[in-house]
C-alpha positions as CSV (number, residue, x, y, z in Angstrom):
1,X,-42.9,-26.3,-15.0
2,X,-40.5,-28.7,-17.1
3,X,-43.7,-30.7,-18.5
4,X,-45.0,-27.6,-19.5
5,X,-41.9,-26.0,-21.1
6,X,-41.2,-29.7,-23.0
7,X,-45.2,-29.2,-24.3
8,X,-44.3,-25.6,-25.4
9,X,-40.9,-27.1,-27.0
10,X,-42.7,-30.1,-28.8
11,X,-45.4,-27.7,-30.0
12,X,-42.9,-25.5,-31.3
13,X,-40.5,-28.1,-33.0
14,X,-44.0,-29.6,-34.7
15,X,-44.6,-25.9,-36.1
16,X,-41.4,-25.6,-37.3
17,X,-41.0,-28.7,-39.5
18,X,-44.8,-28.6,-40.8
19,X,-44.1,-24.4,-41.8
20,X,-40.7,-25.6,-43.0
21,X,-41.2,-28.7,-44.7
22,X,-44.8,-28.4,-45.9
23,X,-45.8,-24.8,-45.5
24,X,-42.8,-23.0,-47.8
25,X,-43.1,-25.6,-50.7
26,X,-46.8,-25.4,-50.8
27,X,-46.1,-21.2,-50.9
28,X,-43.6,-21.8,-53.6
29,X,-46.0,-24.0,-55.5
30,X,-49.1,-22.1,-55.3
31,X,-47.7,-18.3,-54.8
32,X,-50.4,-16.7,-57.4
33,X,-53.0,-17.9,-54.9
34,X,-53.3,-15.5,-51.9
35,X,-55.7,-17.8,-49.6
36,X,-53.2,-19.5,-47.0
37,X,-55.1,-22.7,-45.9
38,X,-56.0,-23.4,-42.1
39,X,-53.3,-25.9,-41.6
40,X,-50.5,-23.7,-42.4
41,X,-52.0,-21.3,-40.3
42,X,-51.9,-23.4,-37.8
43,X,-48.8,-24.6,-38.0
44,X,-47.5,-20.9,-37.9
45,X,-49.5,-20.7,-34.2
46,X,-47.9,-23.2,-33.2
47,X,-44.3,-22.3,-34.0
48,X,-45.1,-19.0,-32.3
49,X,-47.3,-20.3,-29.8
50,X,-44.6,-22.7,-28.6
51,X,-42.3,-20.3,-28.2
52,X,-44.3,-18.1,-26.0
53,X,-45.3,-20.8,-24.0
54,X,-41.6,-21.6,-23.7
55,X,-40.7,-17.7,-22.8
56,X,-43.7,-17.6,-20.4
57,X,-43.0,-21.0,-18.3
58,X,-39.4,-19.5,-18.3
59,X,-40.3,-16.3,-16.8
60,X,-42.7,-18.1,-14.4
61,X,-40.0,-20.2,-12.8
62,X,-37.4,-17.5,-12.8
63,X,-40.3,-15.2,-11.0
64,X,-40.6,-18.1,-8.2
65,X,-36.7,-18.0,-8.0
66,X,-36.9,-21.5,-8.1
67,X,-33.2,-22.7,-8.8
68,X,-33.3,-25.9,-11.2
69,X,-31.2,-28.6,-10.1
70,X,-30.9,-32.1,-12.4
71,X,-30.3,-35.1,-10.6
72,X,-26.7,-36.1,-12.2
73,X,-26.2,-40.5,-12.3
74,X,-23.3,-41.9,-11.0
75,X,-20.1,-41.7,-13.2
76,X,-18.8,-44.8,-12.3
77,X,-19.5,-48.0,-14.4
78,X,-17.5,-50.2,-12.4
79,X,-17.0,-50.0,-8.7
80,X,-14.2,-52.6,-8.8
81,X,-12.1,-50.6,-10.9
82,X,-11.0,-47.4,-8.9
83,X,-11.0,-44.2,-11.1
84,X,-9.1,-41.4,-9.5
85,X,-7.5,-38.0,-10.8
86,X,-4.5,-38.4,-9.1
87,X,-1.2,-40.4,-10.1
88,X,-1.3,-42.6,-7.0
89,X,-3.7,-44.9,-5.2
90,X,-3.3,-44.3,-1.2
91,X,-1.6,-47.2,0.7
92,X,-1.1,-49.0,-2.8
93,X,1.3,-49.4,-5.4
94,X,1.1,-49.6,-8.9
95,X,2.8,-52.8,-9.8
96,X,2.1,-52.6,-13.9
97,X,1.2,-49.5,-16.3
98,X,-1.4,-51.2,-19.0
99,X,-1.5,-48.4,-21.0
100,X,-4.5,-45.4,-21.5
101,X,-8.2,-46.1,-21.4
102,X,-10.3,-43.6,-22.7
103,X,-13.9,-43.5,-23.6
104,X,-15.7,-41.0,-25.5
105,X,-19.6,-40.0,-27.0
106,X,-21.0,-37.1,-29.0
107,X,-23.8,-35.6,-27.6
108,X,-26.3,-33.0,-28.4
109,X,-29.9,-32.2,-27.1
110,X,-33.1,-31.8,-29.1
111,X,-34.2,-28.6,-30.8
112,X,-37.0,-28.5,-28.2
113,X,-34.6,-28.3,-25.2
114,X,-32.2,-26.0,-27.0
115,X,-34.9,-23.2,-27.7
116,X,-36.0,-23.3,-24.0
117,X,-31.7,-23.0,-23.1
118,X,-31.7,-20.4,-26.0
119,X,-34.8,-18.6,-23.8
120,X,-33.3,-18.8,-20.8
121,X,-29.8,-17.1,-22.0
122,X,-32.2,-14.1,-22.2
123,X,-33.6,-14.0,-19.1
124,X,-30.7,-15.3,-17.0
125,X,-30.1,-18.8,-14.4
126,X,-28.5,-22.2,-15.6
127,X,-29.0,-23.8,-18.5
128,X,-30.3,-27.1,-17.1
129,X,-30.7,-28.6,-20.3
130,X,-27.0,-28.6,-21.6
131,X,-26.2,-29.2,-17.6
132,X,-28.3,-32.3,-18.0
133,X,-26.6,-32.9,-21.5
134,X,-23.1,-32.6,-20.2
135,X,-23.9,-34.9,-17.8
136,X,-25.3,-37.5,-19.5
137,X,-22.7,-37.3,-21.6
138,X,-20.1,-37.7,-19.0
139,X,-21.9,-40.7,-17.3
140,X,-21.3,-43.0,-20.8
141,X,-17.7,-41.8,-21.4
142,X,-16.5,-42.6,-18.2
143,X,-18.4,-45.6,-18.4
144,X,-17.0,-46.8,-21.7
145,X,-13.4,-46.2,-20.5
146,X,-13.9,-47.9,-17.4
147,X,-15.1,-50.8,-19.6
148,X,-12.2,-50.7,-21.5
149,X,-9.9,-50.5,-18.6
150,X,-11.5,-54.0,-17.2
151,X,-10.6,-55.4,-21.0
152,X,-7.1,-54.4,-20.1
153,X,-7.4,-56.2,-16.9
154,X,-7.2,-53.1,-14.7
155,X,-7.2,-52.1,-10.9
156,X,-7.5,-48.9,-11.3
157,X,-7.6,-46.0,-14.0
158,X,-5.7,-43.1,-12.8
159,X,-4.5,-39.4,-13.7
160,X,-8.6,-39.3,-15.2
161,X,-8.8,-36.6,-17.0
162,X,-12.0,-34.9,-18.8
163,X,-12.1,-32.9,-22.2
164,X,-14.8,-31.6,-24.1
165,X,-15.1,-29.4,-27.4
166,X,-17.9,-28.3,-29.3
167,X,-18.5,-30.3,-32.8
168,X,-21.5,-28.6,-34.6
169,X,-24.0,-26.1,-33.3
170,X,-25.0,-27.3,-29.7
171,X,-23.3,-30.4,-29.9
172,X,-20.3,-31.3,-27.9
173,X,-18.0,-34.5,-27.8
174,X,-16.8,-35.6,-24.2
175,X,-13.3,-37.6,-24.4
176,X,-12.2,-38.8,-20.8
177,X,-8.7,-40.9,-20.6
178,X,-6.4,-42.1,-18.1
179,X,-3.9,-44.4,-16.9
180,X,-5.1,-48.0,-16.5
181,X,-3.1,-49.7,-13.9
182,X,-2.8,-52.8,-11.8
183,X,-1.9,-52.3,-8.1
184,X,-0.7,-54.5,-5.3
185,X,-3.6,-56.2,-2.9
């Protein structure tokens, strides 16, 4: 179903940018001449036809009640360096504070993905594409702070914290921090 609905998505984005980008300046230029040519024709199908086949593989899955579920990667760049929400390491102790680590990343999904999330706010379930997003997103930020925290020379990160906020549209910046740490052995 996902191969179909990224078909459907691709088809639709093509249509899109060809009416767009080709179709309305060729309207503007010619706009005595009635005749619309077959391309731009086309390209309108496909806009419209993407989005239907979008819609429809939508439907299908929600008919077969078939819960989506992304496989999300590890978070964790470094296993040497423990990364824990918590303000102490069991049956350790924090001999030096280095300072905060943090690692951040912008991310935002493709038109294609956000028309089939845009679908299924209308007929209901998850949106597996942001959920995907989100935790993509969340893999590299943690990764690039546990890098930093191994620049610092870091045991541990701890109190790891996670924030997000929207930037523009349907993109969303990920900022994770914490306490980077040495410990006793």
């Amino acid at each position: 179903m996902k191969a179909i609905r990224q078909i459907g998505s691709t088809v639709f984005v093509a249509g899109l940018f060809i009416t767009i980008f080709a179709g309305i300046p060729w309207h503007v230029v010619t706009a005595d001449d009635p005749v619309i040519p077959l391309w731009l024709r086309l390209s309108i199908f496909a806009l419209l036809g993407g989005i239907l086949v979008v819609l429809l593989s939508l439907a299908f899955e929600q008919l077969k009640n078939k819960p989506v579920s992304p496989a999300m990667p590890s978070e964790q760049a470094d296993s040497s360096i423990l990364m824990l929400n918590s303000d102490t390491v069991p049956n350790r102790d924090v001999t030096e504070v280095l300072g905060l680590a943090q690692g951040h990343t912008v991310f935002a999904i493709w038109l294609g993905n956000d028309l089939s999330a845009i679908m299924r706010l209308i007929l209901g379930g998850e949106l597996t594409e942001y959920t995907e997003m989100m935790g993509q997103a969340r893999t590299i930020a943690a990764k690039r702070m546990m890098q930093q925290a191994k620049q610092m020379g870091a045991d541990a990160v701890i109190n790891v914290r996670y924030m997000t906020t929207s930037v523009v549209g349907t993109a969303s910046e990920l900022l994770v921090y914490g306490t980077a740490v040495k410990l006793t052995q």
